[in-house]
N, C-alpha and C positions, 0 to 999 in steps of 0.2 A: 504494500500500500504506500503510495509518496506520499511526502507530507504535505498539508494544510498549509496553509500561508495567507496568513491576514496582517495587512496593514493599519495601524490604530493614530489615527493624529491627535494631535494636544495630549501626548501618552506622557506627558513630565510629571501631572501631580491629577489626583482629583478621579476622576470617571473614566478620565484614557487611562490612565496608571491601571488602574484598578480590575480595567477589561485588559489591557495587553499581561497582565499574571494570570487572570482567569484565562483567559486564550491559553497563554504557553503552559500553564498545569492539564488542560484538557490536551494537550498534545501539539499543539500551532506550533507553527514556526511564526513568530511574529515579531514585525518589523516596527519597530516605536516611537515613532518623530516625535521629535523633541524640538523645542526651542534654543534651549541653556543644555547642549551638550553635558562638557565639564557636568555638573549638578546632576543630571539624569544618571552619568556614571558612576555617580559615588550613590549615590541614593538606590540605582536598583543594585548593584551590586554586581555581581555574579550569575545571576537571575537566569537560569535554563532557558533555554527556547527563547530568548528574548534579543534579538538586533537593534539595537539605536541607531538611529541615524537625526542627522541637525534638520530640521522643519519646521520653516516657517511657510505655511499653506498660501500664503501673498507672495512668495517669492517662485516662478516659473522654474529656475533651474534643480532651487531645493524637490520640488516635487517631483520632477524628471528623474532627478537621483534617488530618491527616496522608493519613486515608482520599479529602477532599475534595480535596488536593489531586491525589491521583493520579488522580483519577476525573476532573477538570476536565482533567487532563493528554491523559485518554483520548477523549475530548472528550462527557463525559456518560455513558458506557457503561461495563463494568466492565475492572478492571484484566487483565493476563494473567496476572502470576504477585506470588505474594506471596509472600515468603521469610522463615519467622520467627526469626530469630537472637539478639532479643535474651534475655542471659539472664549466670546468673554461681553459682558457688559460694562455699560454707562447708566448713569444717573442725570437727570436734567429736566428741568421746564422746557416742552415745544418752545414756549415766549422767548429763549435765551441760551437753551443748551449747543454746545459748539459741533457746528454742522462738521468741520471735518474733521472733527473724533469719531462724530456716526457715520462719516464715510469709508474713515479706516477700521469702525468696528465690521460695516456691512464688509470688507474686504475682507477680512477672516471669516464670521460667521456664515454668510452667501456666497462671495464668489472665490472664493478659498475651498469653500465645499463644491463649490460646482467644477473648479478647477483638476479638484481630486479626484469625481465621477468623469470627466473628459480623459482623464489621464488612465482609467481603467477599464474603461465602459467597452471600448472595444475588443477589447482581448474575451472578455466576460462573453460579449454577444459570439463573438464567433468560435467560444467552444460551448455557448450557450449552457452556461451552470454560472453561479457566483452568487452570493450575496453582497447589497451594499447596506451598510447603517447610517445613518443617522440621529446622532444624539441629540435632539431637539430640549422643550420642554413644555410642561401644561401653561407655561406662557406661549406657546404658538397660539392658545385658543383663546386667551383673557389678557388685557392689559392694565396691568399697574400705573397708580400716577408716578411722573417722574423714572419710568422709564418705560416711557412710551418708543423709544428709538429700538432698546432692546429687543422690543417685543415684537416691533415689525420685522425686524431681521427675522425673526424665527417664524413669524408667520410666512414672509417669504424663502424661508428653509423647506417650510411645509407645502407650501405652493409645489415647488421646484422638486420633492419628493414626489407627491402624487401624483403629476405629470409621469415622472419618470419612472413609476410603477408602471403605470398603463403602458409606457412607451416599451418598457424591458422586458414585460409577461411573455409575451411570444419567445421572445429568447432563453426561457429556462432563468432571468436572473431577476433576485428577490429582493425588492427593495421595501426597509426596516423603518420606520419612526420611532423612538424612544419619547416619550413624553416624562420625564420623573418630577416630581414635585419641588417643594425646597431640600437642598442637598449640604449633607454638614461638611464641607470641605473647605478651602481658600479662595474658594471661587470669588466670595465677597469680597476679598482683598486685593482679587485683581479688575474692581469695579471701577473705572472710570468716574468720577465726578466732575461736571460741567458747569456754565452755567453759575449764577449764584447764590444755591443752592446750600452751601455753606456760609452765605453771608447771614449775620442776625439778625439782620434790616429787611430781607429779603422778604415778596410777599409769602415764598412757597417754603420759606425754613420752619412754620410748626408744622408744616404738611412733609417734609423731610426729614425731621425730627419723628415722627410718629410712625413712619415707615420704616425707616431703620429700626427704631423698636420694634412694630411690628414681622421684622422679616428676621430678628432676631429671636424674640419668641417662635417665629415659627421653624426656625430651625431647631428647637430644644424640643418642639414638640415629638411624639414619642414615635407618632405615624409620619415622621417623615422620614424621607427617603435617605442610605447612604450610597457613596459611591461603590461598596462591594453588593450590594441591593442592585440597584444599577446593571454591575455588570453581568451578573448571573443573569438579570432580564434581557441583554444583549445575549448571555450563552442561548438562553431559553428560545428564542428568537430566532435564532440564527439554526438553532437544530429543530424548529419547529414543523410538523409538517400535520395540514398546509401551514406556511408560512403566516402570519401577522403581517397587516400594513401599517397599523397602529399599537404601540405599545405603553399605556399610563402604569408610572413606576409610585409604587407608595397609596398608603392610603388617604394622605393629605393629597395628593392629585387627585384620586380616584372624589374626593369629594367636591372637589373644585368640575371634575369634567361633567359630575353630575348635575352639579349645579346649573354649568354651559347648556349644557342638554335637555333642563327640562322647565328653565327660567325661559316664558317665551316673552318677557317682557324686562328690556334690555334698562329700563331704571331701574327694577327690581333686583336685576342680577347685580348692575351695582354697588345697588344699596348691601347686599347678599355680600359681594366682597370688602368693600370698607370694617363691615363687623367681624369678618372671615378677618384683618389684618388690624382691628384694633383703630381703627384711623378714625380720629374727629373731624371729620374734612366732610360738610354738609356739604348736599346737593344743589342743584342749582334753582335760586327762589322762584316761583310764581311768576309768570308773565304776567304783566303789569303793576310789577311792585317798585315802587320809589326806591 
């Protein structure tokens, strides 16, 4: 039997980490882009089954080499599964937040992943097998205030997935959504803040203040998702048969997508999230009020 060979990005810390060990314990030969080389070395160590290589998914050549080396891995043929993870948020008021921080976020989280599906997609169609993932989240389906830029990216990840479902069926290759909920990792620390959002003057700092608290409790809470949570639902996934197009990680999404799904009245849903996130941030008054 040859071996598996999956490709994992933004595999340095968090949900890619987490799935490129899950991978290589089930047997993968996986390839693990990294950003911070150095760091990725010392940190996995020794790690079986595990290939780093430098990736950054904005950089054409990075992926080219990243794509080479898993394809040599597989020994000239295409990969099985590619998993696209890498990716990061911002914070910011639409009124203020800095547009080309959310143009360089859409570049990793969007066309960083769509980069990665170009770079693999054909090898896949023309031995017609492969999976591809995508590590989304139950922000594809709901937006938060103040980070409303994030959240479009992911909704346009999910665009750009379902498309590409329908378009790869015929060809035997199975494309994955992960949805996970709040996730207790460093994710938060590599969040962008815009905008001024940190000012104390500012109109949106008790609205950003509340948020933070609020996305802090919900990461302590007990139904939320972790990153080895996560990645078993990428194992699960990935040996599913049939396959999932959709995948909600955690039971704090699971109540969120339900909410999505059965609130058919879009004040209601959210009013429904403000209380879900703790936020004092009223609605908007009455037409015709002074």
């Amino acid at each position: 039997m040859t071996d598996r060979i999956a490709l994992v990005t933004g595999a340095g810390r968090g949900v890619g980490r987490a799935t490129a060990e899950r991978l290589a314990r089930g047997g993968y030969r996986v390839v693990a882009g990294v950003r911070d080389l150095p760091r990725a070395r010392s940190e996995y160590g020794d790690a079986p089954g595990v290939h780093l290589v430098q990736l950054d998914v904005t950089r054409p050549d990075e992926v080219e080499q990243a794509v080479a080396v898993a394809t040599d891995l597989a020994g000239g043929g295409p990969i099985d599964v590619l998993v696209n993870n890498a990716g990061y948020a911002m914070m910011g008021a639409q009124e203020n937040g800095d547009l080309q921080v959310a143009r360089e976020m859409f570049e990793t989280n969007v066309w960083g992943a769509a980069a990665m599906v170009q770079a693999v997609a054909p090898a896949m169609r023309e031995a017609r097998r492969g999976t591809i993932v995508a590590v989304s989240s139950i922000g594809a389906r709901l937006s938060n205030p103040l980070v409303g830029f994030y959240h479009a990216s992911k909704y346009a990840l999910s665009a750009l997935c379902e498309s590409l479902s329908v378009e790869m069926a015929p060809f035997g290759v199975r494309v994955v959504m992960i949805e996970p909920g709040m996730i207790d990792t460093g994710f938060p620390a590599a969040t962008r803040l815009t905008g001024d959002v940190l000012d104390p003057a500012s109109p949106y700092a008790p609205l950003f203040a509340d948020l933070r608290a609020g996305f802090a409790a919900w990461r302590e809470r007990p139904d939320a998702s972790t990153a080895d949570s996560c990645a078993q639902a990428i194992w699960d996934a990935i040996h599913a048969d049939p396959p999932p197009i959709r995948v909600v990680v955690g039971d704090d999404a699971a109540v969120l997508d339900r909410a999505v799904r059965t609130s058919a009245d879009d004040a209601e849903f959210q009013e429904r999230l403000r209380g879900f996130l703790g936020l004092d941030w009223p609605p908007a008054p009455p037409a015709g009020r002074d």
